[in-house]
N, C-alpha and C positions, 0 to 999 in steps of 0.2 A: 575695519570691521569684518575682514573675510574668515578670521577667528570665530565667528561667531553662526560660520555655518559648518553644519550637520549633516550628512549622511548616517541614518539610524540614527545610533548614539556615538559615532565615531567624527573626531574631529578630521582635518583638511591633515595629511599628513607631510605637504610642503603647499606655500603658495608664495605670487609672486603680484607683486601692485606697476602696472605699466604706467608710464608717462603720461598719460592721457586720463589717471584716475582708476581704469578698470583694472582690476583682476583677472587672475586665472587660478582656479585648486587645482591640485593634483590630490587624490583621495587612493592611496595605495594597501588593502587590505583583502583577506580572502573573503571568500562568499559566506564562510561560518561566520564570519565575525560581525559587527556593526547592525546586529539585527535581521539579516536579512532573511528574508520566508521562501520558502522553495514548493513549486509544484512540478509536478511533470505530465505533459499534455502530449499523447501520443509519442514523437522523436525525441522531443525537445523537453531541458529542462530549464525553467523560466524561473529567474531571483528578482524577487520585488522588494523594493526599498523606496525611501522618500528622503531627499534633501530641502533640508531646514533653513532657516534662516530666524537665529533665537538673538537679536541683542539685550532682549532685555533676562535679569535674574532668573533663575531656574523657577521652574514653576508656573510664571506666564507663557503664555501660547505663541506659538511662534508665527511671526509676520509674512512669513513666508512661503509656501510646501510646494512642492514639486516633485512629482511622482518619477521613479528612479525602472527601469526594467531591461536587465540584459537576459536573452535567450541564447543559448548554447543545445548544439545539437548532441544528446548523450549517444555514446559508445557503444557499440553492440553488448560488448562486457560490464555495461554499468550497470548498477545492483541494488536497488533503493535501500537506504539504510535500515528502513524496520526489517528486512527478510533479513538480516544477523544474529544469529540464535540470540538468547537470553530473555526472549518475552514470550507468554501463553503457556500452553499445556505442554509440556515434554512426557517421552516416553522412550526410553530405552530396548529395545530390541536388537540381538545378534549382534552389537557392537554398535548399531547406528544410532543417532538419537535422531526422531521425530519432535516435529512441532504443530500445533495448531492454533490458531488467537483468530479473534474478530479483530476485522481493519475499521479504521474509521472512514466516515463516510467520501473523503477526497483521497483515501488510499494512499496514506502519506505517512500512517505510523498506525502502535495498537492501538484500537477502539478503549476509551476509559471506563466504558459504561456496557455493559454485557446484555440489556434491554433494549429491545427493537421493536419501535411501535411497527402495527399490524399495517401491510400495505408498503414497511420501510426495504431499503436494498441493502443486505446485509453481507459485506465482503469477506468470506470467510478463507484464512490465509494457511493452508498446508505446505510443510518444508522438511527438506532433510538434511543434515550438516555433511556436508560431503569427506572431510578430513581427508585424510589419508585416500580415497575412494574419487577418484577424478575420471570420467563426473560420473554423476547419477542421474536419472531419470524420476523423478518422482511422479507418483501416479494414485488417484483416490478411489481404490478399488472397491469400496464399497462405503455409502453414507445414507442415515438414518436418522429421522426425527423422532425423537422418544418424548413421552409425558414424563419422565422422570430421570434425575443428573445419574443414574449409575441403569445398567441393563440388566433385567431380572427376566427370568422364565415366562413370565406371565405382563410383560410391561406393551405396553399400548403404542406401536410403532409405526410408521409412515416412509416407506421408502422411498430415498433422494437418487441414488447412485446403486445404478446393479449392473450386471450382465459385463461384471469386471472392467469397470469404467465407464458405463453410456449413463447418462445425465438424466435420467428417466422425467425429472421435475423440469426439462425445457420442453417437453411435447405438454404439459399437464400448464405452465405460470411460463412467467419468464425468469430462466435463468441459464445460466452460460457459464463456461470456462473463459475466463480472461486471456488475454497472449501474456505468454511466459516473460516474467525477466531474465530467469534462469532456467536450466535444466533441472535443479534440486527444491525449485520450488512452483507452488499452482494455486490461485486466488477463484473460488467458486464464489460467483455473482445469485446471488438467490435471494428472490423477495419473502419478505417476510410475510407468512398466511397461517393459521390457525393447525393450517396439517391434519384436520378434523382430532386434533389433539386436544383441542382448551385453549385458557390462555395462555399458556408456557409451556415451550417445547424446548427441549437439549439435541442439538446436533452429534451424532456420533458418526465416527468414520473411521477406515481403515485402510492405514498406507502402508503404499508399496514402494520399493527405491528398484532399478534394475538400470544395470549397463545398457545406455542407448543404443550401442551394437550388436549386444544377445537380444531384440525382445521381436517379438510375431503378433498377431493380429487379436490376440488373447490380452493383451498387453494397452491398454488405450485410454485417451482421456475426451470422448464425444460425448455431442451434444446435440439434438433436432434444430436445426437450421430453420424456419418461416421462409425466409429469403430464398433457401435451396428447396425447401419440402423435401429434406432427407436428414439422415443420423450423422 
C-alpha cells in the first residue's frame, strides 16, 4: 500500500517494504514541483506541503494527512520571484526600464486586485531592471496620492514621498520602507487612508536608479522611525 502515499500530488519516487511489514519512501523532487507553497519569513524560506495517505479511488478523502515543512536559510543574493520584470506598470526611460505593481498581502507575488479596503496595508513594489547596468540603486524620489489615474494642472494631491526620498507619510500613519532584497528594487509598506482624497486614490511616483558608489546624502530612501524619534 506504500503506492498509495502522496506528498502534494507527487507519488513515493522509490520505496522499499522491510521484513518486519513496514516501509520506508524515499520522495525525490524539487521544491517547484508536487505542490508545494513557499513563504519567506525574515532569513528563511519555508516550503509547506502535506503527505497523504489515499487508498481508496480518486475523489475520496484521504485517511491520512500529515503536515510536511522544510525551512532553508535564503542567500544574501536570493531574489523573490515576483521582483522579475514582466508584471505592473513599466516605463522606459534613458535606456532603463521601470516598474511599479501592488504586492499581495504576504508579499509573495502581484496583487490580483488593485482595490484596497480603507485601514488595509498596501505593499507597493518599485524596481528597475539592471541589464547591462550592475547594480543599481533604486530609489523613490518622489510619491503622490492623486484623486485621479493620470496628473492634470489642477488635480487634487496628497504628498507620500518628498525632500528626494524621506517617507513624509511615516511621521503622519504608518508606513515604512521595507529591507531591500535587492539593490534594484524597494517595497513602500503604506496603509491604506482616504488621503483627504475621497474614496479612491492612484498612487504616483518617481524613480530614480543611481550607481551605489556615485550617490551623497541628496540621494536616500528614509523614513521617521517611533522607536528612534528621528528620520
Amino acid at each position: 500500500m506504500l503506492h498509495a502515499f502522496f506528498l502534494g500530488n507527487c507519488k513515493p519516487s522509490d520505496f522499499d517494504v522491510l521484513p518486519s511489514g513496514e516501509g520506508e519512501l524515499l520522495f525525490r523532487y524539487r521544491f517547484a514541483e508536487c505542490k508545494f507553497t513557499q513563504q519567506t519569513k525574515g532569513k528563511h524560506i519555508i516550503f509547506d506541503n502535506e503527505l497523504t495517505f489515499r487508498p481508496q479511488q480518486k475523489g475520496n478523502p484521504a485517511i491520512f494527512v500529515h503536515p510536511v515543512q522544510c525551512v532553508t536559510k535564503r542567500s544574501d543574493s536570493w531574489v523573490p520571484q515576483f521582483l522579475n520584470p514582466g508584471a505592473g506598470t513599466s516605463e522606459a526611460c534613458g535606456g532603463l526600464l521601470f516598474h511599479m505593481a501592488l504586492l499581495n498581502a504576504e508579499l509573495t507575488g502581484i496583487s490580483q486586485n488593485n482595490l484596497v479596503p480603507l485601514g488595509s496595508f498596501m505593499p507597493i513594489l518599485a524596481s528597475v531592471d539592471q541589464e547591462s547596468h550592475q547594480p543599481l540603486l533604486l530609489l523613490m524620489e518622489e510619491c503622490i496620492a492623486a484623486a485621479t489615474p493620470k496628473l492634470y494642472a489642477d488635480s487634487q494631491v496628497y504628498p507620500l514621498i518628498s525632500n528626494k526620498g524621506c517617507l513624509e507619510e511615516s511621521k503622519r500613519g504608518n508606513a515604512v520602507f521595507l529591507p531591500r532584497y535587492h539593490s534594484s528594487s524597494l517595497i513602500l509598506y503604506l496603509q491604506s487612508v482616504e488621503f483627504g482624497l475621497g474614496q479612491e486614490a492612484y498612487i504616483h511616483c518617481k524613480l530614480v536608479a543611481w550607481d551605489p558608489d556615485h550617490i551623497d546624502k541628496t540621494k536616500k530612501a528614509c523614513y521617521y522611525s517611533r522607536e528612534n524619534e528621528r528620520v
